[in-house]
Phi, psi and omega in degrees: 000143176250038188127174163241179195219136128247142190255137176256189181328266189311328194291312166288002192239000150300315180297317210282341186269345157086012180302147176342265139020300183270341175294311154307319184292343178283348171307302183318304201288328193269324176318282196308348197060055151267109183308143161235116201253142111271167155285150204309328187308316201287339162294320163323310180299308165309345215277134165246143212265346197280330198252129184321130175324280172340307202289318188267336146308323177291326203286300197298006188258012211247340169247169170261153182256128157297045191339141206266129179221157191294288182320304197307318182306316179308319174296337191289311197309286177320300196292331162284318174313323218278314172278031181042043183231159188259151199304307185324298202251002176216001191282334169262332157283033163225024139290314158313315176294301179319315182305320196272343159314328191219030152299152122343115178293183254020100173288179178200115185259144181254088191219149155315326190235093175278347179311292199291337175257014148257005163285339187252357183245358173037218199255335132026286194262170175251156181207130195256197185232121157263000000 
């Protein structure tokens, strides 16, 4: 493997809408031998009540899942500290970080919010916008 792909919330639920976009990334990605990961938390998040069940186990089945493990939460924890955001309002991207923190290099995060995860993720990830 050469690296990661991480999907936060929008980036899996761009996969589960089949858009265009996540599709070239996933081409790319399968070209290069690039793992493509989420964290476990993003299914809770992705889930829309509106998209057929089925449509969305396939899609999550098309990545691999991370499981949120007590290191990752602590890393999460250090990592909202260290950016001065409170838990309440950042706490699954900075789950999203960690997972992408302690990934195989070179990573790449997929999100809605770039912001907010290069404030938690520093210069470490590359972090693109879906």
């Amino acid at each position: 493997m050469s690296g990661t792909l991480i999907l936060d919330c929008e980036g899996l639920s761009a996969l589960v809408r089949r858009t265009p976009e996540l599709t070239e990334w996933l081409a790319a990605a399968e070209a290069e031998d690039i793992r493509v990961v989420t964290s476990s938390v993003t299914l809770a998040e992705a889930r829309d009540p509106r998209t057929n069940q089925a449509r969305f186990d396939y899609a999550v089945s098309r990545v691999n899942i991370i499981p949120s493990s007590e290191a990752i939460a602590r890393h999460a924890s250090k990592l909202l500290a260290a950016a001065g955001l409170h838990g309440h309002k950042y706490a699954l991207d900075a789950i999203v970080a960690a997972t992408a923190l302690t990934s195989p290099a070179p990573v790449t995060v997929l999100t809605s919010d770039p912001e907010d995860l290069v404030m938690l993720c520093g210069r470490g990830v590359r972090v693109a916008k879906v």
